[in-house]
N, C-alpha and C positions, 0 to 999 in steps of 0.2 A: 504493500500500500504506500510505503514511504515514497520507494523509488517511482511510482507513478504520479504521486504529486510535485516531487522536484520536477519529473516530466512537464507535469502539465505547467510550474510556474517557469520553466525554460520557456515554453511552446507560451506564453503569453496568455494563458486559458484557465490560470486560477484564478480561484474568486477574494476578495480580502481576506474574510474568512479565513480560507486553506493558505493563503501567504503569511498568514500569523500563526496557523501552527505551525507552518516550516520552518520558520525561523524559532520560533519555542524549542524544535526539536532540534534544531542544528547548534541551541547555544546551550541544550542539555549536556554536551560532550564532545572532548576532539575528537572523539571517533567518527561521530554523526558527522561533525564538519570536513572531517577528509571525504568520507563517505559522499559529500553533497562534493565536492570537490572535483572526485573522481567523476562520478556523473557529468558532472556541467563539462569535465572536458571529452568525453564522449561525445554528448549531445554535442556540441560545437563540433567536432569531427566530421560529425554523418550530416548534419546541416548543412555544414559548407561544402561537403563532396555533393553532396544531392543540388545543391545549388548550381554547381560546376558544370553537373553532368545533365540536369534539364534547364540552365536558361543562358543564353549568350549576357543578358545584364540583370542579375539579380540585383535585387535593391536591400539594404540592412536595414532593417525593422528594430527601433530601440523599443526599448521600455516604456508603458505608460508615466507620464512624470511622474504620480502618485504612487507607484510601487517604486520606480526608480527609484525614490527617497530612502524607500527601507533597504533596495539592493542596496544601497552603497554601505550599508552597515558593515559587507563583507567582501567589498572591492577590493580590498587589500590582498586579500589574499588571493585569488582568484586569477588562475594562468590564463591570461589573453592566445589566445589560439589563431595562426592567422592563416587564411588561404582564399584571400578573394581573387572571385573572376573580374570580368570585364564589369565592373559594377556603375551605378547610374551616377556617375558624379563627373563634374567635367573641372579639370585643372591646368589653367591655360599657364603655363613659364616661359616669360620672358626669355629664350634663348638667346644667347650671345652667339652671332653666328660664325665668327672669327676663333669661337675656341675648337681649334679643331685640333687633332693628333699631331704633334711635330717631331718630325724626322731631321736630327741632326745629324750632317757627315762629317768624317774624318776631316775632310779639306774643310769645313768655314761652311758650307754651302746647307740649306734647311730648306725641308720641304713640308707640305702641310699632305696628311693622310684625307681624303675625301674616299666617298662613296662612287665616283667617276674614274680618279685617276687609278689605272690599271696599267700598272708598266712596270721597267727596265728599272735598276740601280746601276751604274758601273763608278768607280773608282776614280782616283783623279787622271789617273794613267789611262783610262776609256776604258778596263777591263769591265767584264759583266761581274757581278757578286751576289746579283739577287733579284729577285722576282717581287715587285709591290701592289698586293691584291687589295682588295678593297678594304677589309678587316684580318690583313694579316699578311705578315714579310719573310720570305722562305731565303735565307742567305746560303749559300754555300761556298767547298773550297778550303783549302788552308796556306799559310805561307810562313817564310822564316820567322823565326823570333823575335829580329830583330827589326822586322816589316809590320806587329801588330800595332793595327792603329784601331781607335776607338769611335763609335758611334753612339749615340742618347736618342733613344726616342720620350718621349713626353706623351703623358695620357692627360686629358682635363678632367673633372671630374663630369659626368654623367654619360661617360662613354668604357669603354676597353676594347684590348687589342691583344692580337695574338703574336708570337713571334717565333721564328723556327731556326737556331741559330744554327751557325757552319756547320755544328759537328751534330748536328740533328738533332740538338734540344730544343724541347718545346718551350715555350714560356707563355703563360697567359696572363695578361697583365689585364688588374683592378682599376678602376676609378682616380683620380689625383695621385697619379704613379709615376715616376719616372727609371726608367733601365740603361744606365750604362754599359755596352757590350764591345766584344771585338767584331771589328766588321768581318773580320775572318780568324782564327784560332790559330796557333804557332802551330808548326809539328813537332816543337818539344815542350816541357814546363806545365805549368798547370792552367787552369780554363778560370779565368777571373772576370766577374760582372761585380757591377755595384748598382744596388736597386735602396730607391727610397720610395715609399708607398710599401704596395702590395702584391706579388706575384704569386702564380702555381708555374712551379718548376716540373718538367715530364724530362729528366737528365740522360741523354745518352751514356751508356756506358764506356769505359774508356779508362781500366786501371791504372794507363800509365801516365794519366794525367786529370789528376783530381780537379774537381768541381769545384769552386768557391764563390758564395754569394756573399758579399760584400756590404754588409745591413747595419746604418748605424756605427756602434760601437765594438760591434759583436760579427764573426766571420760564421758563415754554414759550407761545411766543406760534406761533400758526397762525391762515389765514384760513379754511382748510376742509380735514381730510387726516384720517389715522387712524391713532391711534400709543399707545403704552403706556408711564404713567410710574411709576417704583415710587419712593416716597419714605418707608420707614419711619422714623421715630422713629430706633430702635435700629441703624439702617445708618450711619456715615459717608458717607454716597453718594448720588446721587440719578441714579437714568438715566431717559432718553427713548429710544424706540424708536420708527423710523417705518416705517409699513406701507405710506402710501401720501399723495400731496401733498409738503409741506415745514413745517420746523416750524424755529423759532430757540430754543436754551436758552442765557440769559444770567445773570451774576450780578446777584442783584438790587443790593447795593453797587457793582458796577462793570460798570454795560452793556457795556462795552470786550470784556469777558471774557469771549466770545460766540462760537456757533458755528453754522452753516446748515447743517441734516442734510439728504440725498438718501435715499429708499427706501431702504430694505437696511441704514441706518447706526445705532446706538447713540452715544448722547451719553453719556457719566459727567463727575460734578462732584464731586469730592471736597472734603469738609469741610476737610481737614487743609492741603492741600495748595491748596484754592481751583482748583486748573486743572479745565479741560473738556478731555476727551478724546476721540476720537469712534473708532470703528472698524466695520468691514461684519459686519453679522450676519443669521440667519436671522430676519426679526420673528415668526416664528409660534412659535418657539421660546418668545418674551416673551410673547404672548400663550394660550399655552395655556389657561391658566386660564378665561380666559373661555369655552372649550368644555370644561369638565370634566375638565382633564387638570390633571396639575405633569409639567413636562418638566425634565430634568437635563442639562446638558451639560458633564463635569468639573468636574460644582458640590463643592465639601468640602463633609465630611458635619456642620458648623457652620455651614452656608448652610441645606441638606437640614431640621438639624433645626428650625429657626426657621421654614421655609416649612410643615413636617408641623403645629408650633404650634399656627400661625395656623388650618391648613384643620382640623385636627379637633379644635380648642380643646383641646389637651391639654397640659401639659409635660413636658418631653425634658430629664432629667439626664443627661451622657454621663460616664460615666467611666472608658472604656476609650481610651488615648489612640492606639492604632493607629488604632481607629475615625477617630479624630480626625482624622487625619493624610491620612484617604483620599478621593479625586474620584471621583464614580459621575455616570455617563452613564443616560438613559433616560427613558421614560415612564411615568405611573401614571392612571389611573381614579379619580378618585376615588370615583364610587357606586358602584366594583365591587373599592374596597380600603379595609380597613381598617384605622389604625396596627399593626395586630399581623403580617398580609401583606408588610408595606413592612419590617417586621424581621424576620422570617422570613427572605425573599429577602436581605436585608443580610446575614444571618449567611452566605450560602454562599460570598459572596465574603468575608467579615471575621467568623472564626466573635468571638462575645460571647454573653455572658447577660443576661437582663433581668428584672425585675421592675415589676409594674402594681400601684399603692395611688390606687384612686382615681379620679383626672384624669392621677397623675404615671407617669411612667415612668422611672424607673432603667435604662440601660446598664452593665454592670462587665465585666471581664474572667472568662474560663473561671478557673473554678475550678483 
């Protein structure tokens, strides 16, 4: 009987009545309230797949305000679940049409990555070195040691790009990213990048010439594995995540200060603090992005808005400090959400008000 009434006050179909015994009974014990807990993330589950799968724009249906009042007794605690479709909101951003991908060459010369230009790279000598696709640059080749020269591409935020380097590494690169590379790999010595942002690494293997991604403060040396390292600017932190192989993150000051991660594990290096920390994670989790997702896992909503940023080049003033304070779990779409969606669904579990000028977006509290 219980669980049919949490049913029906999810489904909007209690009556005051049965909304005052459900909360009677959820604040009789923590058990009842995991209990409701568990449920409400089920019900969100099957709602939102059911929505996906019969309507091209479902619409999100909140709370009556009058019950709303009492939901919020237990917003706090309450995992936001997220997987919207093409939903009825419309979010127009000022795009900046000038930020686009930039390709810097060894010689001085920058080109800009479009959706159009599909061509040729060659060298300053006219040699060919690489193939420039519309979302993604296949280099090939290698040369003396003492012939590697360096190439930067630049991501903006609300885009990313692939890269396929000499020696056949992959790299997909995040949002507000930038990748220092060789525009072609020595045939002796080791394979060094230097990345600020955010990359998934797919490392060609190649024992006789280790891998080093260059993050920060902190080196990731691999000889062939697949893992994701996030190194923003604006983070104190820098993590490595392995998917698969083995990867070493050490300080670049003090090799000593070094750690060998197995599959499953996350490195962090804190700025402040200098120590590496490692612990077992889901890696698909870290690398969602790279299939079109942002994935949440008790992320604050001051992580939330810096990764929203990035992906829809927009800025997020927050100034409701509840907001502030709260972890949301879940998944999003990116081509099938738009920042307005992603506060939408915010507001059911943390009702705020917002405002859009622009690019910016204001958070405040209910009036």
């Amino acid at each position: 009987m219980t669980s049919e009434l949490i049913y029906k006050y999810l489904s909007n179909e209690a009556s005051e009545q049965e909304v005052q015994m459900l909360f009677d009974w959820i604040d009789a014990s923590e058990e009842n309230k995991k209990q409701f807990i568990t449920l409400k993330k089920t019900w969100a589950l099957t709602a939102l797949s059911e929505d996906l799968s019969t309507a091209s724009s479902p619409v999100i249906t909140l709370q009556p305000k009058k019950k709303a009042i009492q939901y919020l007794k237990y917003a706090a605690v309450f995992v936001v679940l997220f997987g919207l479709g093409k939903l009825a909101f419309n979010f127009t951003q000022k795009t900046n049409s000038s930020k686009e991908i930039v390709l810097e060459l060894a010689d001085g010369r920058s080109e800009y990555i479009t959706k159009d230009n599909q061509t040729k790279i060659v060298n300053d000598k006219g040699d060919l070195i690489a193939k420039k696709l519309p979302n993604h640059i296949v280099y090939f080749g290698k040369v003396q040691d003492q012939e590697v020269v360096y190439n930067t591409l630049k991501v903006p935020y609300g885009k990313n790009f692939k890269l396929t380097l000499s020696d056949g590494t992959v790299v997909s690169l995040n949002s507000g990213t930038t990748l220092k590379y060789p525009e072609q790999f020595g045939i002796n010595g080791k394979r060094n990048v230097y990345l600020t942002g955010e990359a998934f690494f797919e490392v060609a293997k190649d024992k006789q010439h280790p891998f080093i991604v260059n993050a920060n403060q902190v080196d990731i040396e691999v000889l062939g594995t697949k893992f994701n390292v996030s190194a923003y600017p604006e983070n104190p932190s820098v993590n490595g995540t392995l998917v698969e192989g083995s990867i070493q993150m050490y300080e670049v000051e003090n090799k000593l200060n070094a750690v060998l991660l197995q599959p499953n594990q996350m490195a962090t290096w804190n700025k402040n603090s200098k120590k590496i920390i490692t612990k077992q994670v889901d890696p698909s989790f870290y690398s969602a992005w790279t299939k079109g997702e942002l994935a949440f896992k008790d992320t604050p909503f001051s992580t939330i808005a810096k990764i929203i940023q990035r992906t829809y080049d927009v800025e997020i003033i927050n100034e409701n400090t509840v907001l502030a304070r709260q972890n949301f779990t879940g998944t999003i779409k990116i081509s099938e959400s738009s920042v307005e969606n992603i506060l939408e669904l915010l507001k059911r579990d943390t009702p705020f008000t917002y405002s859009i000028k622009g690019n910016t977006i204001t958070i405040t509290n209910l009036p």
